[in-house]
N, C-alpha and C positions, 0 to 999 in steps of 0.2 A: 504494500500500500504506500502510496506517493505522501513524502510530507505534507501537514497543512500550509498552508501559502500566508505571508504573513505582511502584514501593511502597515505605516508608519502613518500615524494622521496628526499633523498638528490643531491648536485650536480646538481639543477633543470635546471639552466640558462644555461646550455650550453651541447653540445657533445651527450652523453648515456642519461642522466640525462636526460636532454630537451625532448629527442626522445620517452622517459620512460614518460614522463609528459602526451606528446602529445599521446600517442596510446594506455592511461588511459582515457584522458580526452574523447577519440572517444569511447570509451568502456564502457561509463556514468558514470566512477567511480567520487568523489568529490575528489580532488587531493589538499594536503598542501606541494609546495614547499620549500626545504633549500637549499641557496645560501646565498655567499657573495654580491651578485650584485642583485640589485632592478629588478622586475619581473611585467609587465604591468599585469593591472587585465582584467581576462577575464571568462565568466561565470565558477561557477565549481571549480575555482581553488584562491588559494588562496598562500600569501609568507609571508615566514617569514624568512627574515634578521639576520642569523648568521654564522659566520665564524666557521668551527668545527674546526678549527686547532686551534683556542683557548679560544673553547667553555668548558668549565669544566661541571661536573655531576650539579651545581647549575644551571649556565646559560642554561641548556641543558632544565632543569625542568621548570625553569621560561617563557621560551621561548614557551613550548607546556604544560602549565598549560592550563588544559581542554582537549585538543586536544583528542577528540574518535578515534582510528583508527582501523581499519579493515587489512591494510597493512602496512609495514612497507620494503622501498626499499631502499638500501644503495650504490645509484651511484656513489659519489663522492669522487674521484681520482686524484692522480699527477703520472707522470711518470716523473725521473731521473734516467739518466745514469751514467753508472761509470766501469773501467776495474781495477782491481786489483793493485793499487798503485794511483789508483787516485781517489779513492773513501771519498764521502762529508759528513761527518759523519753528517752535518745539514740536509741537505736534505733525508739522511735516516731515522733521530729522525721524519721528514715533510710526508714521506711517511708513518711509522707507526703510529704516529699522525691519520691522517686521513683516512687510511683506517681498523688499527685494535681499536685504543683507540677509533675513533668516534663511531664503531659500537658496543662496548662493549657497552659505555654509553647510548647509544639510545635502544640498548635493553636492559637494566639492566633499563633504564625508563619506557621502554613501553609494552615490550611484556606481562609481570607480569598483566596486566588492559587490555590484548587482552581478546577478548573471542572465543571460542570455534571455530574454524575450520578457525581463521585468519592466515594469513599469510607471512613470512620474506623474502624477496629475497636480497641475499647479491649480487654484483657485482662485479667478483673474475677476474680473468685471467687466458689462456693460459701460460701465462710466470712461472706463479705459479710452474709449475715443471722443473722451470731453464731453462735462456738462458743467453748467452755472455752480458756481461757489464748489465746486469739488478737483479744483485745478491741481493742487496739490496728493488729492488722492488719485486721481487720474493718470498724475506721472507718473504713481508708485506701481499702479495696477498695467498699464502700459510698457513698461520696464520690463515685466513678465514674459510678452510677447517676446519681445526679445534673445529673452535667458532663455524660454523654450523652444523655439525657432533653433537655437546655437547647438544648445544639449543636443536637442532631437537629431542633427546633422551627424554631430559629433558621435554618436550609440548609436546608429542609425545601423549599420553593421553591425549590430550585437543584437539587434531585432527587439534593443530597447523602444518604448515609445515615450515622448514627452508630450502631453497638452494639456490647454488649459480649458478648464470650466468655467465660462465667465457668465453670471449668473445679473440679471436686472436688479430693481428693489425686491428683494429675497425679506419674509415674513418673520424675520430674526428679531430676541434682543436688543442690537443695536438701532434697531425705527425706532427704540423708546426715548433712546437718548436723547433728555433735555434739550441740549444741543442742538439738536438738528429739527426744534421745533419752528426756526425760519426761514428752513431748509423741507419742508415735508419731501416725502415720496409723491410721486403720481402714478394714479392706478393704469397700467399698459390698455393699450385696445379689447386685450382681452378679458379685462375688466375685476383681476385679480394678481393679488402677489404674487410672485414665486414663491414656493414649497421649499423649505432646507429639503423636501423628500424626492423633489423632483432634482435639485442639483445630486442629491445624494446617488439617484439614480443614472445620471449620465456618468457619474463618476465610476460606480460599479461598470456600468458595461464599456470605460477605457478604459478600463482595470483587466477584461476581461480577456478572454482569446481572441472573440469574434473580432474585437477591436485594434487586430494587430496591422491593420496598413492605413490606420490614422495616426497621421505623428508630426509634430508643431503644428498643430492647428487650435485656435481659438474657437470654440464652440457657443455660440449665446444661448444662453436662457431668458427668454426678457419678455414674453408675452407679446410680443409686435412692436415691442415699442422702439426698436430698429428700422422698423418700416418706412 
């Protein structure tokens, strides 16, 4: 019998991340959650306690010394708003922080000890190609394309795949944020959020076999509102 297949998700404890956990964990992969916040044990899976906002290339290693992975899913995100004069030069160092420097270091640790036909799923955005007061998340989530686009080239011969799932206003936690109450969401043509269950779900099937001659490609979830 073939070992079980094992996926790294960051961002576990909450929102995308969570929903990513959970529609692995149903899918019989062994799942090792990264989160700031403690993670009840449950068959399957497993957590490991660190913050990637200010995890450096050591702590990154120490942390998943051993760790065999098969997948490699990089959920975790912040979103900050800001319009042109009022923009928080902290919280944009916070969003590239964590969604381009964390993913450089995790792949630059891990994918090199992947083997043959494993696979990366970055978790990108919609907004990625610019919108009002999210200029600074934009570049962060933008940046992605890129580093998958590169990887993807780079494994492309190893029957690695890299892509990203770039999800619209997704029905998360972070809509609640205070913050971004002069910034709302708008509801897509289709006249609903995105699901963490529906990202969850494109992410399983470029997780999968079937999905083995997609690679650097950005995929939207956004309800039409690309249209």
């Amino acid at each position: 019998m073939s070992e079980p297949r094992r996926a790294l998700v960051t961002g576990a404890s909450s929102g995308i991340g969570a929903a990513i956990v959970e529609r692995l964990l149903h899918d019989g992969w062994n799942v090792t959650g990264i989160s700031r916040s403690a993670q009840p044990a449950q068959p399957r899976y497993s957590h490991v306690a660190l913050d990637l906002l200010q995890a450096d290339r050591a702590a990154i290693t120490a942390a998943l010394d051993g760790l065999r992975i098969n997948a490699l899913v990089h959920a975790a995100g912040v979103l900050r708003v800001g319009r042109l004069g009022e923009l928080n030069e902290a919280e944009g160092r916070e969003m590239w922080r964590l969604h381009v420097d964390a993913a450089i270091l995790l792949a630059d640790v891990l994918i090199p000890g992947m083997t043959d036909g494993d696979r990366v799923v970055l978790v990108g955005s919609r907004v990625a190609n610019g919108a009002v007061s999210r200029s600074q998340y934009a570049a962060s989530k933008a940046a992605l394309v890129g580093l998958a686009r590169s990887w993807a080239a780079e494994v492309a011969s190893r029957g690695i795949t890299v892509n990203i799932a770039a999800p619209g206003a997704t029905d998360t936690p972070m809509l609640q944020d205070p913050r971004r109450l002069a910034s709302p969401p708008r509801l897509p043509p289709t006249g609903h959020l995105v699901q963490p269950a529906e990202v969850a779900a494109l992410v399983a099937f470029l997780l999968s076999p079937d999905a083995r001659s997609i690679t650097g490609q950005q995929i939207l979830l956004c309800g039409g509102a690309s249209l």
